[in-house]
C-alpha positions in Angstrom: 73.2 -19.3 58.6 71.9 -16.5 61.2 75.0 -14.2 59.7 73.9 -14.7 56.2 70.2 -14.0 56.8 71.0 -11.3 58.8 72.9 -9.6 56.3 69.9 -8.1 53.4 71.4 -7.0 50.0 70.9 -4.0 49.1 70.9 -3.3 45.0 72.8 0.4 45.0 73.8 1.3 41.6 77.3 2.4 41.3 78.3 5.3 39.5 82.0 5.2 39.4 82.4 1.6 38.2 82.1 3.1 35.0 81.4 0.6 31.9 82.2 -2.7 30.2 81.3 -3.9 26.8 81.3 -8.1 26.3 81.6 -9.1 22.7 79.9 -12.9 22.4 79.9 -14.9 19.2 77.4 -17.0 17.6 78.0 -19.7 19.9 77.7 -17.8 23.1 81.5 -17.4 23.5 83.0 -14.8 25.1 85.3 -13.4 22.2 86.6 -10.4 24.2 86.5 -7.0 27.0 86.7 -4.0 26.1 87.3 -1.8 29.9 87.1 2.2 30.2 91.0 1.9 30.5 91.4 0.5 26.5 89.3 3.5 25.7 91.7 6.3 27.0 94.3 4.4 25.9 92.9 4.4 22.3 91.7 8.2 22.9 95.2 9.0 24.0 96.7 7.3 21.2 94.6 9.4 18.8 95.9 12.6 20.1 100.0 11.7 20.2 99.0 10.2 16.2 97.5 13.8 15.6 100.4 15.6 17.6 102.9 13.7 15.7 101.4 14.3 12.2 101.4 17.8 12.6 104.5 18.2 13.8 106.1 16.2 10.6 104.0 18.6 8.5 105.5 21.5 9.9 109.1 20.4 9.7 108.7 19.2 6.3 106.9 22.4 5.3 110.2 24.2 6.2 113.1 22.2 5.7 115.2 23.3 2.7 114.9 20.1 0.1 117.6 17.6 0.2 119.4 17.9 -3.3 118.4 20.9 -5.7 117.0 19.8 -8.8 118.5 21.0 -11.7 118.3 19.5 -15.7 121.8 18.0 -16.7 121.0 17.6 -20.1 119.1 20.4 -22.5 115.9 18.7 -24.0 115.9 16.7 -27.1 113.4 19.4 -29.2 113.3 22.7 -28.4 110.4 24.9 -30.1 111.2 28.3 -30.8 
């Protein structure tokens, strides 16, 4: 017991342990943990969805169309 008594906690706030958000429900489950690592990885994932998205905008913007649309068959009135 000497050890233990010897020893005095000290509180010392931590700055690089970064954050943690607990989600409880009604009955004071723990439903789930959300870590700093799930929000890069959702931050990351945000940036390749943008990257991606612009990228399929630009080659659709200039890619020739597939089949050239042309009318087989005159229309059924024509005004004049």
């Amino acid at each position: 017991m000497s050890q233990f008594e010897s020893r005095q906690t000290q509180l010392k706030l931590d700055t690089d342990e970064g954050w943690v958000v607990q989600v409880y429900g009604s009955n004071r489950r723990l439903l789930c943990v959300l870590e700093p690592s799930h929000g890069w990885i959702f931050l990351i994932g945000c940036g390749v969805g943008l990257l991606l998205s612009v990228i399929w905008i630009n080659i659709a913007r200039y890619s020739p169309p597939l089949e050239p649309t042309s009318p087989t068959e005159s229309p059924a009135l024509q005004v004049d």
